[in-house]
C-alpha positions in Angstrom: 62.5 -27.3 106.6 60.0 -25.1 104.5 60.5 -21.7 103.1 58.0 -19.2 103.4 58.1 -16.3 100.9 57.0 -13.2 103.0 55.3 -10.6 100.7 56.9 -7.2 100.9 54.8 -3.6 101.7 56.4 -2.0 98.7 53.3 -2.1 96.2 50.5 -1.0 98.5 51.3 2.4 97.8 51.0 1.6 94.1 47.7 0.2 94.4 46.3 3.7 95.7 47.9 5.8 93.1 46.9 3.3 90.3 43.5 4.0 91.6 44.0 7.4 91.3 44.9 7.7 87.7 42.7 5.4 86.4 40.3 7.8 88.5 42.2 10.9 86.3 42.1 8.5 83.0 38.6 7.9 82.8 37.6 11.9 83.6 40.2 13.5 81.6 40.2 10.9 77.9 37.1 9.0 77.9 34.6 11.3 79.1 35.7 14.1 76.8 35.9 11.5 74.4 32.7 10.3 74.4 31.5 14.3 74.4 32.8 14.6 71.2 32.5 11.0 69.7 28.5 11.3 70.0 28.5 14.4 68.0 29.2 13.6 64.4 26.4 10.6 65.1 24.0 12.9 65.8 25.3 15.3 62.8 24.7 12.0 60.8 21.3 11.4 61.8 20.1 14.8 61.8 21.3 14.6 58.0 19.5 11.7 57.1 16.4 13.1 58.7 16.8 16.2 56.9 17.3 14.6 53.4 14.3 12.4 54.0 12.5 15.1 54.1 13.6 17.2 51.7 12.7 14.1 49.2 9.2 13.6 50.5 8.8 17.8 50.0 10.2 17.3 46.6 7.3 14.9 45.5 4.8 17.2 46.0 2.2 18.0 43.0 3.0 21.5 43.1 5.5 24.1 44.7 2.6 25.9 47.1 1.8 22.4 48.5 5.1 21.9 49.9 5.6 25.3 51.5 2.4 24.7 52.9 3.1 21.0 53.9 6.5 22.5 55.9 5.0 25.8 57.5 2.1 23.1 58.5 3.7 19.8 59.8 6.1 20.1 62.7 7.5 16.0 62.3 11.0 17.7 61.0 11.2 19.4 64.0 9.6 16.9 66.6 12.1 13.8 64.8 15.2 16.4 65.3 14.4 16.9 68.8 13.5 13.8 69.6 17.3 12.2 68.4 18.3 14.0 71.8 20.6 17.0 71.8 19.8 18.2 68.6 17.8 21.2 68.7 16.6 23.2 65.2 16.7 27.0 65.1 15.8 27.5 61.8 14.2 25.7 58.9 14.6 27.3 55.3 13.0 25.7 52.1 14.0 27.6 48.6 14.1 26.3 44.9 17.6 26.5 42.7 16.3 27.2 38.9 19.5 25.8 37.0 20.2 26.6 33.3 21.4 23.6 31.9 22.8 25.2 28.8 25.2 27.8 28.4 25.3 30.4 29.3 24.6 28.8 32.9 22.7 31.1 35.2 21.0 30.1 38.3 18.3 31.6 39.9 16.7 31.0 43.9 12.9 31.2 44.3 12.0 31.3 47.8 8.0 32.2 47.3 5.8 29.6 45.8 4.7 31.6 42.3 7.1 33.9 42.1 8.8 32.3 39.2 9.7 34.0 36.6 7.9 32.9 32.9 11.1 32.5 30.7 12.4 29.7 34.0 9.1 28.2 33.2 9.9 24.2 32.0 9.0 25.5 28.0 9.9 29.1 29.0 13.1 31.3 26.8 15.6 29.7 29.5 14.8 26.4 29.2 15.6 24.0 29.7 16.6 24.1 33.6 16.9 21.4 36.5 14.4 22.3 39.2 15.9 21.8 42.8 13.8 21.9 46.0 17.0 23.2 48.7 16.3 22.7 52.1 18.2 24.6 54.8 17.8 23.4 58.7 20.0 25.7 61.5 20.8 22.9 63.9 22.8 23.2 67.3 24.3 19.8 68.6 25.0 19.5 72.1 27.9 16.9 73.4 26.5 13.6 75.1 27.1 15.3 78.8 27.2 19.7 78.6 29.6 21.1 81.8 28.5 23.5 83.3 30.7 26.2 83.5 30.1 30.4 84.1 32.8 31.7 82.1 33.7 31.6 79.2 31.6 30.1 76.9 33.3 26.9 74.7 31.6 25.5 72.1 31.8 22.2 72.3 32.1 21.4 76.1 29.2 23.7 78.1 27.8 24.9 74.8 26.1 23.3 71.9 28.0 23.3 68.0 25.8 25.2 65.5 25.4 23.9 62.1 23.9 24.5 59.2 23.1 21.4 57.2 21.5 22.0 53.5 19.9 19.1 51.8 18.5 19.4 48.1 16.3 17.0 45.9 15.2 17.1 42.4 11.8 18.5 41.9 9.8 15.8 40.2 6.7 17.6 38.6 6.8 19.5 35.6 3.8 19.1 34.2 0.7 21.5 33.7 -2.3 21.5 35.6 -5.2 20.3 33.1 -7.6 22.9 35.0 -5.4 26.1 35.3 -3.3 25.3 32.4 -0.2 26.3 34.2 3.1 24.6 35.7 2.5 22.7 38.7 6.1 24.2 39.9 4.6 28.2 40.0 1.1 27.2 41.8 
């Protein structure tokens, strides 16, 4: 004589409330996780972007050139936008004038040849590191934005603002052989 094992009913109703939280899993951990996991990747791309080109500014043969060169050329714009959900507000360039013997005093030009003479590479306060600082406002926005009336939370139907500043040494001191004057204050 055989046996026959006869299933029971007593786990169907599992099945449909296993369904349910996975359902409930997947909305409430890994969607909000995902939201905020995409964001530091995109602050770490917008930084490297940002630093590129604050080095490629920092190369140029005179200070003018390179507020020229960023007023002019959109591509630090147009490669932040095109990462996808980061969007720039504001774009800053300024250069930090460091003493480099005491006493230490800093000064912030934001005007090509504005510089004072005695920050001047052979000038009374010499000698000085010249750095070219470069200041993007940046909002971020999450991998998927809910949409949501009221109120406002960062982070979930509304983008993150930051600020990320990146600096480079300028590289030319020298004197322009026509003008006789420091590439750095034309």
């Amino acid at each position: 004589m055989r046996y026959r094992k006869i299933r029971s009913k007593n786990g169907s109703a599992q099945i449909s409330e296993f369904a349910a939280a996975l359902v409930l899993l997947v909305l409430c951990l890994f969607v909000p996780l995902l939201d905020l996991g995409i964001m530091p990747v995109r602050w770490f791309l917008a930084q490297e972007i940002i630093s590129s080109y604050a080095r490629k500014l920092s190369l140029c043969e005179s200070l003018s050139q390179a507020y020229a060169i960023m007023d002019a050329d959109p591509s630090l714009e147009t490669r932040l936008v095109h990462l996808g959900g980061v969007q720039p507000k504001n774009i800053t360039l300024g250069l930090a004038i460091n003493r480099t013997s005491p006493p230490f005093e800093t000064i912030f030009v934001t005007e090509p040849k504005k510089i004072p003479k005695e920050w001047w590479p052979e000038g009374r306060k010499s000698p000085c590191e010249y750095i070219l600082d470069l200041s993007v406002e940046i909002e971020i926005s999450p991998a998927m934005l809910f949409r949501a009336t009221t109120p406002a939370i960062t982070g979930l139907n509304k983008p993150v603002p930051f600020v990320i500043s990146q600096t480079a040494p300028w590289e030319n001191l020298g004197r322009n052989p026509i003008t006789k004057s420091y590439f750095i204050n034309e």
